[in-house]
N, C-alpha and C positions, 0 to 999 in steps of 0.2 A: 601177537595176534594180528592175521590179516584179514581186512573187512573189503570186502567187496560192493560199492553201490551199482544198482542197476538203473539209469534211468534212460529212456530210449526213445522218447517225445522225440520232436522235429524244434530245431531253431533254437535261437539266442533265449528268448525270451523265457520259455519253458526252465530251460536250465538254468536262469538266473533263479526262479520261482525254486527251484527244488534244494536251491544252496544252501537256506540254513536249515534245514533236515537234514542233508548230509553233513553238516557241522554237527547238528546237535549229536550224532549219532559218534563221530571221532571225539568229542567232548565226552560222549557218557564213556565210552571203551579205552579214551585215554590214546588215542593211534590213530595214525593217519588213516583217509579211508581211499582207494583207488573205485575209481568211477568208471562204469561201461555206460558209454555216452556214443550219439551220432559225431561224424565229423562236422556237420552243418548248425551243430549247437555252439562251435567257436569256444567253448570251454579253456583251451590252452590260452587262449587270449586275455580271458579276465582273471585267470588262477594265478598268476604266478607269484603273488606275494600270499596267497591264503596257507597259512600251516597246516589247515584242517585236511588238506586233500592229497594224496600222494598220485601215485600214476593216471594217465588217461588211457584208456582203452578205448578205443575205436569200432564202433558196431558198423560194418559197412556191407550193408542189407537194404533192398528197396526195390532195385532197377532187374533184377533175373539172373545178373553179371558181376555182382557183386562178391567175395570172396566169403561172406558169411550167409548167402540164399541158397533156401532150396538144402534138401536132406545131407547133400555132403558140407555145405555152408556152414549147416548147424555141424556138421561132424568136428568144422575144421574150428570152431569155437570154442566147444567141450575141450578140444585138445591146449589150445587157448588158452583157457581158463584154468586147468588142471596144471600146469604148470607154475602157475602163479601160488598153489597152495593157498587158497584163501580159509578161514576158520567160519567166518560168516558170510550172509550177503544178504541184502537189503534189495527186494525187488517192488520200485516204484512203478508196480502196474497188476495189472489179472491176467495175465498169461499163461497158461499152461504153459505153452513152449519155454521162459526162461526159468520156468520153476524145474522142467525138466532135464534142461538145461543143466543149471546150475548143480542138481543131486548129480547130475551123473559127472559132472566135472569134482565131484569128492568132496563140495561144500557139506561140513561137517551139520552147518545150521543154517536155514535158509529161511528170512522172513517173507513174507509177502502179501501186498493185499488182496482181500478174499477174491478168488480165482471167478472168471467169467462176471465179473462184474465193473465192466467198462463201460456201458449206457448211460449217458447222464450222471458220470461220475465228476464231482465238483473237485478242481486239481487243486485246491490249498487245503480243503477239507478232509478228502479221503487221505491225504498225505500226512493231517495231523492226527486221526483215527487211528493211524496204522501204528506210525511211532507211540501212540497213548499205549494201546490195548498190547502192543508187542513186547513193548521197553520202558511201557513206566515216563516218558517223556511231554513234556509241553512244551510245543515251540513256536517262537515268534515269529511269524511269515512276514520280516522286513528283511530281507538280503542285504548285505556289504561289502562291496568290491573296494577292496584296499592296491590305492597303487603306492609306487615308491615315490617320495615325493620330489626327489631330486625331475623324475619325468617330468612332474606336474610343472615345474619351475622350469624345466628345457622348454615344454609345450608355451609356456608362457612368454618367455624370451624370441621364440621362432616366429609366432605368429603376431607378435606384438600386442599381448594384450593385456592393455589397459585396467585396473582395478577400479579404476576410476569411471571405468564406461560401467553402459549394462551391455554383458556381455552373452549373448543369449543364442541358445543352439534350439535350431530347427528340425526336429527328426519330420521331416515331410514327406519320405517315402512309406513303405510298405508294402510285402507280399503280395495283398489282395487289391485286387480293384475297387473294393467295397469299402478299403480302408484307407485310403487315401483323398486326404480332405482337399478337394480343387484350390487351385492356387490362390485364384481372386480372392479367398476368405483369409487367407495366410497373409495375402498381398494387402488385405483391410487392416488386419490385424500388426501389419508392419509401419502403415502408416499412422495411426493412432498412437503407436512407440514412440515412432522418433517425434510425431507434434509433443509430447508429453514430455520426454525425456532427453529428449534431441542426441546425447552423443550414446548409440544403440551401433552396435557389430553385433551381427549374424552367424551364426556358423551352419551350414545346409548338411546336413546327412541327407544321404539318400543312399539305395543301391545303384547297379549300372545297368538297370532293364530299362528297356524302351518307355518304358511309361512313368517311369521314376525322374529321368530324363527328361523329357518333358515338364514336369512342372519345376522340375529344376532350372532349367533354363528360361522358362517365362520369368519364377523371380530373376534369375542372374543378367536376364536383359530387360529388368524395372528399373525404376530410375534410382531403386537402393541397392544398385550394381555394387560402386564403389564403398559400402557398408557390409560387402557380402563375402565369406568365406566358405567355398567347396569344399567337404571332405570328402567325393564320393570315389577318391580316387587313390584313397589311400587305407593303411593297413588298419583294422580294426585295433589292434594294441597303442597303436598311434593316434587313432581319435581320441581314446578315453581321458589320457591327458589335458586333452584341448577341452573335453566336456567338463571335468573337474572343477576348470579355470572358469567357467559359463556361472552365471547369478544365480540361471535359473533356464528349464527346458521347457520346449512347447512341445509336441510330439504325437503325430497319430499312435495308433495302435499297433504298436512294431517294435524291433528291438532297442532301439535307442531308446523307448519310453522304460524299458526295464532297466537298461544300463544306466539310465542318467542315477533315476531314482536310487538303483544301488549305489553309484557313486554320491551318495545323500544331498544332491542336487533334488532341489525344491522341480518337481516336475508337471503341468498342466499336460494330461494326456485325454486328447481329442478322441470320444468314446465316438463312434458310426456304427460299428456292425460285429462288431463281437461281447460277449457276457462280458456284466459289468467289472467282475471281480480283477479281469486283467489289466484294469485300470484303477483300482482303488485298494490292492490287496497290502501296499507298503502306506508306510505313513509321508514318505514322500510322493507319492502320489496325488493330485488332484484333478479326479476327472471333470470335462463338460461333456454332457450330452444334448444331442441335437435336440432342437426347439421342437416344442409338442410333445416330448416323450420323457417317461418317468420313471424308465429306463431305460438299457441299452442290450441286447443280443443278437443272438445271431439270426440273418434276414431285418431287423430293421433298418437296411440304407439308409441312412442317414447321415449321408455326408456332405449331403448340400444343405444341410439344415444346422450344421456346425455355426452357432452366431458369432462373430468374433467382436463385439462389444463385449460379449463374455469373455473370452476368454484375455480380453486387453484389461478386464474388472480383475478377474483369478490374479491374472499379473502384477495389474499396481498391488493387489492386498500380500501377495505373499514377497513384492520385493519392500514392501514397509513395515 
């Protein structure tokens, strides 16, 4: 049997969310399942040891120019997909387009959740709805990125790192300008560590946009310079390692809050401006939300209101 998942969200963090659904799905049919995924979800990056997943297919759609837009796009998909013979396919979305898709690509069964209904749809919820009512399934929305551990032990070895420290990864970038907690609060939140704990290494995730950049380099020219480790310059299959090796992550709203936590790294993720679910949806996850609010969505900026006495409190409780 070939099973086809479709999930076609944007970014890391989405397709970390949708992982153990697509397990629980090769678990009930017993077979691997091949995933039609963005290339910007990074997927090939964090699969490589999961048994549950077999090929990656590539949706590359968006920009007018891409080889799957636009009426011949989809032609050139169908053709695609029909090749592959799949027996099923799991469409994690309301699309008309891939439900049509997918029939005329010869999928014999093709699930989906209920069509036109993307408004205010809750992404862990409708996802466990769909597998319930379709397949008879409940599943646990904590994801697990299994790496090999001899990596985890190279990563250790390269970067020098200590057991004995606290070893702590900073996701401080982020997509949005809204999600990105200003440095000075990360830069409190650094100082309060090391008076506490004294022997503290850093590790900096960021991306390499101009604004991610910047707050990277204000910490990297603080005075816990020589505490501090770049990763913004290297391969994502290459950082997971090093975050593995981390006690424990701090992390806005971005993809290294979903990677740490799947790699069951105890993770504080700084909630500012998006629904709260994507910061509390694993059980490693623990959100703060900014002062005055009782909770966190989209529109309330709140990223200067990040308190980092909280989050230096989150920290001592969950490295004791």
């Amino acid at each position: 049997m070939k099973i086809l998942a479709i999930q076609n969200r944007m970014g890391i963090g989405d397709m970390v969310i949708f992982l153990p659904f697509i397990e629980a799905i090769a678990k009930k049919f017993n077979t691997q399942v091949s995933i039609l995924a963005k290339e910007n979800s990074k997927i090939s990056h964090f699969i490589k040891n999961n048994k549950y997943i077999g090929q990656i297919i590539y949706l590359e759609r968006n920009n007018k120019k891409n080889r799957h837009d636009g009426f011949f796009g989809t032609i050139t998909l169908i053709k695609e997909l029909k090749n592959h013979n799949f027996d099923k396919a799991f469409i994690f979305n309301s699309s008309l387009r891939f439900n049509i898709i997918a029939k005329i690509a010869g999928i014999k069964k093709v699930y989906q959740y209920p069509l036109f209904e993307k408004k205010n749809q809750h992404i862990i919820d409708a996802a466990k709805k769909f597998l319930k009512k379709e397949i008879d399934l409940d599943v646990d929305s904590n994801p697990v990125i299994i790496l090999n551990e001899n990596d985890v032990k190279k990563a250790q070895k390269n970067f020098n790192i200590n057991i004995n420290q606290k070893n702590i990864l900073l996701g401080i970038g982020g997509s949005g300008e809204t999600k990105r907690i200003p440095p000075e609060i990360i830069l409190k939140f650094m100082e309060m560590s090391v008076s506490h704990y004294n022997d503290c290494k850093f590790f900096l995730a960021t991306g390499q946009n101009e604004k991610e950049q910047i707050i990277l380099n204000e910490i990297l020219n603080s005075k816990f310079k020589e505490r501090c480790v770049a990763l913004d310059k290297m391969r994502l299959e290459d950082i997971l390692p090093i975050i593995k090796n981390c006690n424990i992550a701090i992390c806005n709203d971005s993809s290294f809050s979903h990677l740490s936590a799947a790699l069951q790294v105890e993770t504080i993720v700084l909630m500012s401006d998006t629904p709260l679910v994507y910061g509390n949806y694993s059980s490693k996850m623990h959100p703060i939300i900014p002062d005055g609010e009782t909770t966190v969505t989209h529109d309330t900026h709140g990223k200067n209101k990040i308190n980092p006495e909280k989050i230096f409190q989150k920290f001592k409780k969950l490295l004791n």
